[in-house]
C-alpha positions as a LaTeX table, in Angstrom:
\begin{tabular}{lrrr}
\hline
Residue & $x$ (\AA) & $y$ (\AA) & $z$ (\AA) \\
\hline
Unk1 & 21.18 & 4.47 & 10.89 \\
Unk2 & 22.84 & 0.92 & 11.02 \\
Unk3 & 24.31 & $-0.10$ & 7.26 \\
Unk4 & 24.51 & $-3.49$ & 6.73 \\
Unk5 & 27.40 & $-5.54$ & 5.18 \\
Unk6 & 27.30 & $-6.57$ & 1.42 \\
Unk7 & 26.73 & $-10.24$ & 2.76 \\
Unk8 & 24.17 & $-9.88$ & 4.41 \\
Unk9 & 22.89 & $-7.48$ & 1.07 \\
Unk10 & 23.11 & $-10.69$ & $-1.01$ \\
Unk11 & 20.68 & $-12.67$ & 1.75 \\
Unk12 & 17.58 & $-10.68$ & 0.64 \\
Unk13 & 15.28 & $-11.69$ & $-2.05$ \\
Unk14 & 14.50 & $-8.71$ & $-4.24$ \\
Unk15 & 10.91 & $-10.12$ & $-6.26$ \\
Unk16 & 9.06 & $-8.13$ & $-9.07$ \\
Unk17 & 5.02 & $-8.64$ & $-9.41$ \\
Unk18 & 3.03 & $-7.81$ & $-11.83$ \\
Unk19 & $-0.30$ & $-5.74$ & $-10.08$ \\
Unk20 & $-3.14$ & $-7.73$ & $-11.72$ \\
Unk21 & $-6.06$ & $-5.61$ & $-8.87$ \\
Unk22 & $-6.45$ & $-2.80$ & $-7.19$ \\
Unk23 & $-9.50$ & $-1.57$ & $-4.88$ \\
Unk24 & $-9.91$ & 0.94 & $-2.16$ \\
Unk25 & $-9.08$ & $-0.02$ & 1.31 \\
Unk26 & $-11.51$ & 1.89 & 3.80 \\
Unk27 & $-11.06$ & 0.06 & 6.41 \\
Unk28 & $-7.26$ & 1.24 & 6.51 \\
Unk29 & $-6.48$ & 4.34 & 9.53 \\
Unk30 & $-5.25$ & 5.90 & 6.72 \\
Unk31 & $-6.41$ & 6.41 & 2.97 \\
Unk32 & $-4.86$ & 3.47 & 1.08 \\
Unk33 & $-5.13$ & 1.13 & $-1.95$ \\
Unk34 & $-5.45$ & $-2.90$ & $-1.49$ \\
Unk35 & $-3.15$ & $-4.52$ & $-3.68$ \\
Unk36 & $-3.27$ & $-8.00$ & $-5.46$ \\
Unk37 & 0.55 & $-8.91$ & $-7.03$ \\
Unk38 & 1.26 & $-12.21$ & $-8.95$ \\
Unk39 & 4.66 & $-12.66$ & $-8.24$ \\
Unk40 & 4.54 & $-15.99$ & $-10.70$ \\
Unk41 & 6.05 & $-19.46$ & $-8.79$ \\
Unk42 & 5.07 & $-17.64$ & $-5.66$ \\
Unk43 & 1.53 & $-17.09$ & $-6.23$ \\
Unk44 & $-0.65$ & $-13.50$ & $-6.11$ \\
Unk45 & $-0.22$ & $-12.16$ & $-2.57$ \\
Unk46 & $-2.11$ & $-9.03$ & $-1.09$ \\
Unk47 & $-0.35$ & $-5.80$ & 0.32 \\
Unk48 & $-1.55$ & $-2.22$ & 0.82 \\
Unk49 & $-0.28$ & 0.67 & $-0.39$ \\
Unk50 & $-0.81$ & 4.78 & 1.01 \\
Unk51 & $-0.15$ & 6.22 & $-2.41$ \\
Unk52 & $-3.94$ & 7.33 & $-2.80$ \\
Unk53 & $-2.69$ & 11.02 & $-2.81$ \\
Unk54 & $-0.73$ & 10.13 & $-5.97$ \\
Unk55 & $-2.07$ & 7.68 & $-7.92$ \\
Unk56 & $-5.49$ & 6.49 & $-8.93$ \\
Unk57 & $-6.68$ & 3.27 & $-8.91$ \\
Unk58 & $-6.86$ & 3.54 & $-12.78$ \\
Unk59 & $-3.14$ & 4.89 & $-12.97$ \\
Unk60 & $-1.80$ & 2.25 & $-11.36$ \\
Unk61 & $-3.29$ & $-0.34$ & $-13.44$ \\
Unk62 & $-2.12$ & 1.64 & $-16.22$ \\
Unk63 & 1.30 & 2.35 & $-15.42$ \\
Unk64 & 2.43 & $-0.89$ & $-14.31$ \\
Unk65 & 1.01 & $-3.40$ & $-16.43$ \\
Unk66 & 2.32 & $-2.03$ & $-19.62$ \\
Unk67 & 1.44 & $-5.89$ & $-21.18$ \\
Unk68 & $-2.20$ & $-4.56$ & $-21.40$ \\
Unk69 & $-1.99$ & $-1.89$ & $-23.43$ \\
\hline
\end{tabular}
């Protein structure tokens, strides 16, 4: 494995989103989740996620966006 300096660390953008959807993805090779994150001034972008052996749809609604319950 190749560790990186500290510098070039500080060059990456860490971002928190908030999940506001989640929906099956069978088109995936593997089981997996679509995702839809609203990362605020950067607008909601899409991602997929294999965590369908852990988590339900439901659960991850629930477990991330604490602000609706």
């Amino acid at each position: 494995m190749t560790l990186i300096s500290y510098a070039d660390f500080e060059k990456v953008e860490i971002r928190v989103g908030k999940i506001i959807e989640v929906k099956d993805f069978p088109k995936a090779r593997k089981p997996a989740y679509k995702l839809w994150i609203d990362f605020g001034e950067l607008g909601i972008k899409k991602s997929s996620a294999r965590i369908t052996k852990l988590y339900t749809p439901y659960r991850i609604n629930r477990t991330t966006n604490f602000s609706r319950y």
